[in-house]
C-alpha angles and dihedrals in degrees: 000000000000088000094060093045090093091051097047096051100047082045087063088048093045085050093046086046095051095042087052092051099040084042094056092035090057111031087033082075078077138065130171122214107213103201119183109247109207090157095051090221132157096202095107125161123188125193138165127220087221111032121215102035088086139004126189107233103180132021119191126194121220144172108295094346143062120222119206116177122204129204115204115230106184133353127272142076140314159129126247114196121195110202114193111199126204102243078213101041113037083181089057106083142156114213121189138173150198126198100220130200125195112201123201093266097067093253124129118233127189133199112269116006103335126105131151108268096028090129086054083053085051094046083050096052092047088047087049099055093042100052091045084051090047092051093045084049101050087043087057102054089042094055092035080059093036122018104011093157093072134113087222091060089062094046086051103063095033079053084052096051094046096048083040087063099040092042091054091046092053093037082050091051099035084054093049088042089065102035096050107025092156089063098026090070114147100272092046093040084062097041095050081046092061091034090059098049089040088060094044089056092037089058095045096058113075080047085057099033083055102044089052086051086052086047088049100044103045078043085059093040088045093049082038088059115027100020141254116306129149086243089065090055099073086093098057093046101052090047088052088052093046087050100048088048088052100055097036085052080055103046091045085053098052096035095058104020085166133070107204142066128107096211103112092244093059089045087056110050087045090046083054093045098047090053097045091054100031086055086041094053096038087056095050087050093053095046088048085056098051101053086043088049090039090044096051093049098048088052110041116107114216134210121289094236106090128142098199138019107205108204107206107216137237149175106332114203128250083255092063086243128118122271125233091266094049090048095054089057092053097049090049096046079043094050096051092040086066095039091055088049086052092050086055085251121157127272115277127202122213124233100188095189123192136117137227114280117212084250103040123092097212136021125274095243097046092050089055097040081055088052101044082042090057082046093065102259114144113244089234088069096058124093107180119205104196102173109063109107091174147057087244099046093051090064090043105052081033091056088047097051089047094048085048087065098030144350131238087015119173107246130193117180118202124214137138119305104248086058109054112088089057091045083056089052092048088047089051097050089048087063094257125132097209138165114218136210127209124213117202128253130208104279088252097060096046102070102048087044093054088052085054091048096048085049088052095048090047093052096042082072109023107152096052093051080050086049094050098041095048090045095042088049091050098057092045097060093043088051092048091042101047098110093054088047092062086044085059100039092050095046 
């Protein structure tokens, strides 16, 4: 079945695709003049300057408006013109007119935004988002069951999120399009289009303004206290990055308020303000991820029937001894390990894994076998693994040492919290299905480390962020620049 996935899905987009463009084909025949009644008459004449390229087949009368709905019969150009007259004035009219134009097709244009089945575009795009939302959705709880420790399971549900938002805006628009079809016409359907998502990213702002000052403040308090170093820096440049996405969000807002215009300038500027916030937007909901991502697997709890707790190593002190961050590891590896005895689980047998730093006096992994000996564990339990230098190796030489003893083990590593989602990822990548513990860190380390977490994440898999983002941009701009589009493609 998971051959046929791919098929399936872009069958969904093919079938969303046909019903847009047989929806507007069809309903696009159609078009509907809204003209404003104040004299609430119903003495209403209709005329073209060139007959047989449209006729009005219905007008309906409702309260403070009058509706009068046109067919198109062969292409070409003309004007329609609506006059109202006043039942108490004859001398007393509105007259109102649209310039059509029937394309070949059989669908009514008319000058500006408006074309018969607009609202139809609008149902697709809505369809679109959702299902793409729908499909992001249903990728995320699958790989949350089967395959957590994956940076596609962080792309799914930011995915989720982003297609959430822009599925709720179209299905908005695509609703008040039909409810209040007189207000809702094309120029209006596109502004309100840019208003909404210039409010959604106005009103994230001061959340975003105040987490980087949060970022910025616990990065000061962490360099304060345990010096300056480029890897306590992560805070500051996230916040930078939030601030400078904030205000150019802001500036593209107030540069282009409006969404529509086919003159190049105005394409341009709309073109510039939908990048800028689609990229912006893109980038919170993956950092939202992330953190989520980074927050569930800190704090899940696995089953008490592990064979081996691998310890990933860290920083030893000049003493030999363990720092306050490797200890922290230990305890916590040390703390499940007798929970899991108490819950009449099975033995399980330690691999602290770590090498010798050029400034270290001992290995990773004997400092730690010294720790969890002085804890009472009894030597025959430790497996020490002294030659990883990296995340990744110390999955790799850990899986080999455990297959050496049994195959198919269960295996839970234990690390600090902020680091245990990507230590999933690297375990996974070594070819170990593995479960992972967090121990917690002092409330100013936590949020520079998880920074430095959520860079590593994104440039683990690069290409595919600069995929997304270039792909996710691109539809955007077509979607807020559909009516120009149609300009363009009639003239």
């Amino acid at each position: 079945m998971e051959h046929k996935k791919p098929f399936l899905i872009a069958a969904g987009y093919i079938a969303v695709a046909l019903f847009t463009l047989c929806a507007v084909l069809i309903g696009g025949k159609s078009y509907t003049v809204y003209v404003n009644n104040p004299y609430n008459t119903r003495s209403v004449s209709v005329r073209s300057t060139e007959e047989g390229i449209v006729k009005d087949t219905e007008k309906a009368f409702k309260d403070g408006y009058v509706a009068v709905k046109f067919e198109s019969i062969k292409p070409g150009k003309t004007q329609a013109y609506v006059t109202l007259y006043n039942e108490e004035n004859i001398r007393e009219h509105i007259t109102a007119y649209s310039d059509f134009t029937v394309l070949p097709t059989g669908v009514i244009y008319i000058t500006g935004y408006e074309y018969g089945g607009l609202r139809f575009t609008v149902l697709g795009m809505a369809l679109l988002t959702v299902y793409t939302c729908a499909l992001c959705l249903a990728d995320f709880i699958h790989r949350k069951k089967t395959q957590f420790f994956s940076h596609r399971t962080m792309l799914a549900l930011a995915l989720t999120v982003f297609f959430g938002l822009q599925g709720i805006m179209y299905t908005t628009l695509y609703c008040m399009n039909v409810i209040m079809p007189q207000r809702m016409e094309g120029w209006r359907l596109f502004n309100f289009a840019g208003f909404i998502m210039s409010a959604l990213f106005l009103l994230s702002i001061p959340l975003i303004v105040a987490f980087a000052g949060f970022l910025s403040f616990s990065n000061l308090s962490l360099i304060r206290r345990e010096g300056f170093r480029k890897n306590n820096l992560f805070g500051i440049l996230i916040s930078l990055v939030l601030f400078v996405g904030s205000v150019l969000c802001v500036l593209s807002a107030v540069k282009n308020p409006n969404s529509v215009g086919i003159e190049m300038a105005q394409v341009r500027d709309a073109v510039i303000r939908t990048v800028v916030s689609s990229s912006f937007v893109y980038f919170e909901c993956i950092l939202f991820s992330a953190m989520l991502c980074t927050q569930y697997a800190a704090r899940h709890e696995p089953k008490y029937n592990q064979d081996f707790i691998v310890i990933l190593g860290c920083r030893v002190g000049k003493d030999g001894k363990p720092l306050p961050l490797l200890r922290g590891r230990i305890d916590r590896a040390l703390d499940f390990y007798r929970k899991q005895l108490e819950c009449g689980g099975r033995q399980a047998y330690f691999i602290p894994t770590g090498g010798k730093g050029s400034d270290e006096v001992i290995s990773e992994a004997e400092c730690m076998r010294n720790y969890l000996v002085e804890n009472g564990i009894d030597e025959s339990l430790i497996f020490p693994e002294t030659e990883a230098a990296t995340t990744l190796e110390n999955m790799k030489f850990s899986k080999k040492i455990a297959d050496s003893h049994k195959q198919n083990a269960n295996i839970l590593f234990s690390t600090t919290n902020y680091h245990v989602f990507r230590s999933g990822i690297y375990s996974a990548k070594a070819g170990m299905r593995a479960d992972g513990i967090g121990a917690k860190t002092k409330w100013y380390f936590w949020p520079n480390a998880q920074m430095r977490e959520f860079i590593g994440l994104l440039a683990s898999e690069w290409k595919i962020n600069i995929l997304l983002i270039a792909t996710i941009t691109a539809v955007s701009t077509l979607f807020a620049n559909i009516g120009t589009i149609v300009s363009w493609i009639v003239k």
